[in-house]
Steps between C-alpha positions, in 0.01 A plus 500: 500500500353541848460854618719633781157655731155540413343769624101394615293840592500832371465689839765741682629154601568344163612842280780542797620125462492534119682878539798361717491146312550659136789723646679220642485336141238214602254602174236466691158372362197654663141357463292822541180327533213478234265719408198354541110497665595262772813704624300801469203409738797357715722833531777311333602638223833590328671786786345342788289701762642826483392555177131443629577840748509880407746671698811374656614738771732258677752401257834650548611763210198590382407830680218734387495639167372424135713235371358515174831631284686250707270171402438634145875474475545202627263241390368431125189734361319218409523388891460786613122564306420127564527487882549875662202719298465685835874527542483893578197496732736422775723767618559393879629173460613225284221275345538135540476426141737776426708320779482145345585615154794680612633195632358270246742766218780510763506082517481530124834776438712240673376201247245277694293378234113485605213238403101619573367174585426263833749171627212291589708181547852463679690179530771561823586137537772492172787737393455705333239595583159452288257823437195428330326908329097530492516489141713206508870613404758221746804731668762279692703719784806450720312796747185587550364858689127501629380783516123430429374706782165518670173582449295697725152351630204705372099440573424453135262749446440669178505844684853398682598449133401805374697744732818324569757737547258784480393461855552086535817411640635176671832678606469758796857579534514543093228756450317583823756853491371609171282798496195361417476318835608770758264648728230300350328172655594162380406130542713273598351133394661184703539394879860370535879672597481580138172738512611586829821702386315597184243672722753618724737634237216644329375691802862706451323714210102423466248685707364195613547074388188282534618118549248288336544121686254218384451415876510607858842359572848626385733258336788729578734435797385680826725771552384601084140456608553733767710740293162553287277514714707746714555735197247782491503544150420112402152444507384094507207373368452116589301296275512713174629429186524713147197429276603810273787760368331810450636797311531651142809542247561837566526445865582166561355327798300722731299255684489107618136336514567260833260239544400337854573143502329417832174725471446580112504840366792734361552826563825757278828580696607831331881399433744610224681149560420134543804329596488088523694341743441158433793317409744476179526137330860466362541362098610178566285261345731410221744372720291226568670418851817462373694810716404490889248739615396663817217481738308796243601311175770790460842339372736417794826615500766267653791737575513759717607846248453290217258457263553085464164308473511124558626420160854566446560762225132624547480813656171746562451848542259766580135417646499188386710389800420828750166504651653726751579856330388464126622836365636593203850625664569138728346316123787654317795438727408156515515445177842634479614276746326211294664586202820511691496206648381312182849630378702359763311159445577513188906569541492252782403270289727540159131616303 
């Protein structure tokens, strides 16, 4: 028998869809992702990006406090010692893995049933339709949800690697609040609107943001080129690029080695942060151009308040179609109005 919706993503997106889909009776299927190298060096793995950052200080109902008693309570002890060993190291905020695992369990409590493994393959053009698993399990579907996300852009550097989320960040407006960052200088990587409002936003807390831009010449619109330039606390360096994270466990990152790409030589920005502004791709590549995209390969929706793609009874949520606010908050309201309007689909049409 075909399933009523299959849940594709594991982010704030896809736990919401599955939440509000398993309450409305749909049994929802959910394809977590798979654990694996690939989707590691990728940032994809099960619970999406969140569960790459420390703190969440932004997500409604979860004000200061240990929540320790609460999550101990809540989710399985063998869960709990597998993915949150540090779960009482944070007292000021929620923890995006703590996060993600409370709304993996909550998804769970109302029945969605959850496989850890990839779709790699779709077929969109028959009904129902045809899901084909990494490890190569078939799944036919009346519905399907996409929330695959997207993955931030990083240099690729072995140092970059080594203190994400202790200092690396590709999300101002997630982390550039915490503690770590305030009243300390930063660096800002990226020339465009993006690392223009990731300077700018940055600026609100850190004693001073260096923008590091390849070239001379902004790719941002003018009136965000002149927003930088006119704000006394960003500081741009043209022709510069990162050639190394510095820092040490205890501390995190406490310097970035900057490297001139015009004249030779490098010379150490003391920073506390290196935030990269330089673009998100969205996890799309299995669809193999079967759903419309936009201009930024991000899937297009084709109703205004809706969350219908191209294909009729294919619906997407979270940052895999938003390349516009890509929080955690906006992810999980669109996937309850996926999983919502995968229900109506499927009354509409006697499924």
């Amino acid at each position: 028998m075909p399933e009523h919706v299959v849940i594709i993503g594991s982010g704030p997106a896809g736990w919401s869809a599955a939440i509000y889909a398993a309450r409305a009776n749909l049994h929802p299927l959910v394809f977590e992702g798979a654990v694996n190298e690939p989707n590691r060096l990728s940032g994809t793995l099960p619970l999406g990006q969140l569960n790459l950052t420390t703190e969440v200080e932004n997500y409604p109902g979860f004000p200061a406090g240990s929540l320790y008693e609460f999550i101990t309570s809540a989710i399985p002890p063998e869960r709990v010692e597998l993915d949150l060993p540090m779960l009482e190291s944070h007292k000021h905020a929620v923890t995006g893995p703590e996060l993600m695992n409370l709304m993996r369990q909550q998804a769970l409590n109302f029945g969605a049933r959850i496989i850890t493994d990839d779709i790699v393959d779709v077929d969109l053009s028959r009904r129902p339709f045809l899901l084909k698993a990494l490890e190569g399990q078939s799944i036919e579907s009346h519905t399907i949800i996409i929330a695959t996300g997207a993955r931030a852009n990083y240099l690729g550097l072995e140092s970059e690697e080594r203190f994400k989320n202790r200092g690396v960040s590709a999300c101002a407006v997630c982390d550039g609040a915490l503690p770590r960052f305030r009243n300390k200088p930063l660096v800002v990587v990226g020339g465009g609107d993006s690392a223009v409002e990731e300077a700018t936003y940055l600026s609100k807390y850190a004693s001073q943001v260096n923008m590091l831009m390849r070239r001379d010449v902004f790719r941002a619109s003018k009136i965000m080129e002149d927003r930088a330039k006119s704000n006394p606390k960003i500081k741009i360096h043209y022709f510069r690029e990162v050639d190394e994270v510095l820092g040490s466990d205890k501390e995190g990152v406490t310097a970035v080695r900057v490297k001139n790409n015009r004249e030779g030589g490098t010379h150490d920005l003391p920073a506390s942060g290196l935030f990269l502004a330089i673009g998100h791709t969205p996890n799309t590549d299995f669809l193999r151009g079967q759903v419309q995209l936009n201009e930024k390969g991000y899937i297009k929706y084709t109703t205004l308040f809706r969350t219908y793609t191209s294909v009729e009874g294919v619906f997407a949520a979270g940052d895999v179609a938003d390349d516009y606010y890509r929080q955690a908050v906006t992810s999980a309201g669109t996937g309850c109005m996926a999983a919502l309007d995968a229900e109506r689909y499927l009354a509409a049409n006697g499924l």
